[in-house]
C-alpha positions as CSV (number, residue, x, y, z in Angstrom):
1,X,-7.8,-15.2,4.0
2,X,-6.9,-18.4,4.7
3,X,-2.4,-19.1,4.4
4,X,-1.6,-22.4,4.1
5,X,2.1,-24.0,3.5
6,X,2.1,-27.1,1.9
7,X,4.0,-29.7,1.8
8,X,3.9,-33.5,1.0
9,X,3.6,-34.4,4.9
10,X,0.3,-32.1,5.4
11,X,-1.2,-32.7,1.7
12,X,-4.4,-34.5,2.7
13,X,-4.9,-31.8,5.6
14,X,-5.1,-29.0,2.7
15,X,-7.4,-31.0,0.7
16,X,-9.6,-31.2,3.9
17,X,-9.5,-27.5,4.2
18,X,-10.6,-27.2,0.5
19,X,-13.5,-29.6,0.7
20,X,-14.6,-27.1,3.8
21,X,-15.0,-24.0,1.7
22,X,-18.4,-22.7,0.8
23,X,-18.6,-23.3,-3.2
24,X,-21.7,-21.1,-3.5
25,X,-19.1,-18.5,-3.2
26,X,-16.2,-17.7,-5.9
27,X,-12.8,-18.9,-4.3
28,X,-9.6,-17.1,-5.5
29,X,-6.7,-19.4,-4.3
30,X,-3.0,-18.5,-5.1
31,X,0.0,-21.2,-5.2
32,X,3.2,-19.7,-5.2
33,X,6.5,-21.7,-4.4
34,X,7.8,-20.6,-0.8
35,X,11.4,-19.4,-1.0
36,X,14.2,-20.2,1.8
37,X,14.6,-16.7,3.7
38,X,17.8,-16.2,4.6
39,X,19.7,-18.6,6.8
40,X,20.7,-17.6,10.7
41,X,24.2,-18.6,9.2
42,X,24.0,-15.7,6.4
43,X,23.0,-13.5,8.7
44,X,25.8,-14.4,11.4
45,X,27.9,-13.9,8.3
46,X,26.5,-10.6,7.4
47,X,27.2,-8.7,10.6
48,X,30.7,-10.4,10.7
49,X,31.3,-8.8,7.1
50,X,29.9,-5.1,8.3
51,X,32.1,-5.4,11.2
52,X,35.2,-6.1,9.2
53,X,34.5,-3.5,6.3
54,X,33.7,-1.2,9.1
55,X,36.8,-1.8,11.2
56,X,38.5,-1.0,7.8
57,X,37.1,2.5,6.7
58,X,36.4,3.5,10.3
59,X,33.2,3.3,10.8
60,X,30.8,1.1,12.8
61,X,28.6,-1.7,12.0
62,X,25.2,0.0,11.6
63,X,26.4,2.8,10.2
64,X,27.4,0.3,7.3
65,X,24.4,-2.0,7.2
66,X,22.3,1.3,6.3
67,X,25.7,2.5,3.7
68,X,25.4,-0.9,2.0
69,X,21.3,-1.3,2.6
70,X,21.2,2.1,0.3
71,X,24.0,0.9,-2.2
72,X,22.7,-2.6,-3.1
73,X,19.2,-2.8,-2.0
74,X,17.6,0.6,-3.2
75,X,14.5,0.3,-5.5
76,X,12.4,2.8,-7.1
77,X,8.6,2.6,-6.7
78,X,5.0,4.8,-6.5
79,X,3.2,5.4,-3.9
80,X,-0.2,7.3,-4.1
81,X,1.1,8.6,-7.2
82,X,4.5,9.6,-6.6
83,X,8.1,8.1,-7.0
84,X,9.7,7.3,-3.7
85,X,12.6,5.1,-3.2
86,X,12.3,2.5,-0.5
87,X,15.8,0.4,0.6
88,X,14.7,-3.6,0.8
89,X,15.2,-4.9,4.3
90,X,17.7,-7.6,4.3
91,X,15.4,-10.0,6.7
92,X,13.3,-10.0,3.2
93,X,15.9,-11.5,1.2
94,X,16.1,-15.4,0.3
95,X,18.8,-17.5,0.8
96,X,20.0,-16.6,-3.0
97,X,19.5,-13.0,-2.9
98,X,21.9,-12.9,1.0
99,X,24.3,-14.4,-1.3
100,X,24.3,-12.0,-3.6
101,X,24.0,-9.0,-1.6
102,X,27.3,-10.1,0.5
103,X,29.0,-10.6,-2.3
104,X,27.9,-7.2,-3.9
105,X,29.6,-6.0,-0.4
106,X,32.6,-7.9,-0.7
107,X,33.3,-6.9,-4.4
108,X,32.5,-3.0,-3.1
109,X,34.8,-3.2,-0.1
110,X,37.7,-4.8,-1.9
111,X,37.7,-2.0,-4.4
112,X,39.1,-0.1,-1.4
113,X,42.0,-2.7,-0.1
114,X,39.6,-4.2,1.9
115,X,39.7,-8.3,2.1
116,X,37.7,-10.6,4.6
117,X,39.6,-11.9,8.0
C-alpha cells in the first residue's frame, strides 16, 4: 500500500507515481481529505484545563484525562462479535473535534463551580 499526501506543491510527483503502477493489475486508490489533528497549542491547552478542573475537585491531572476520556469520548462498537466499548484517544482527534471535547469539559466542570484561571 502505497500513502501518498497530496498537495498542489507535489502534484506532478503523484501523477509520476501513478504512471509507475502496473495496469495489468486492478488498482483500488482512495482520496480522502486529510484533517488538521489537533494542534500542540490544544493540547498545551488541554492539560492546563485537567490541571485546573483537577486542582478544583481534588484530584490530579491523569486521573481526569481518563474521568473526562470516559465521559466525552466513549463509543460503542463490535469486535469479533461482541459489543465492547473503547474510549477515543484524544491524539486521534482533529483540530474541530479538541475543540469540542474542551469545551464538553468546560461546560462539565462549571456545572460544579468550577471556571478556567
Amino acid at each position: 500500500m502505497i500513502r501518498f499526501v497530496l498537495t498542489k506543491y507535489n502534484l506532478e510527483n503523484f501523477l509520476e507515481k501513478i504512471k509507475t503502477l502496473d495496469l495489468t493489475k486492478r488498482w483500488r486508490i482512495n482520496v480522502s481529505e486529510e484533517k488538521a489533528v489537533r494542534s500542540l497549542e490544544q493540547n498545551e491547552r488541554l492539560w492546563a484545563l485537567y490541571g485546573s478542573v483537577a486542582n478544583y475537585i481534588g484530584e490530579d491531572p491523569q486521573t481526569v484525562h481518563e474521568l473526562m476520556g470516559y465521559k466525552f469520548l466513549r463509543y460503542q462498537t463490535e469486535i469479533a462479535g461482541n459489543p465492547v466499548e473503547l474510549i477515543k484517544s484524544t491524539t486521534k482527534l482533529n483540530t474541530k473535534e479538541m475543540t469540542e471535547y474542551q469545551e464538553s469539559i468546560e461546560r462539565w466542570a462549571s456545572q460544579l463551580g468550577w471556571s478556567f484561571e
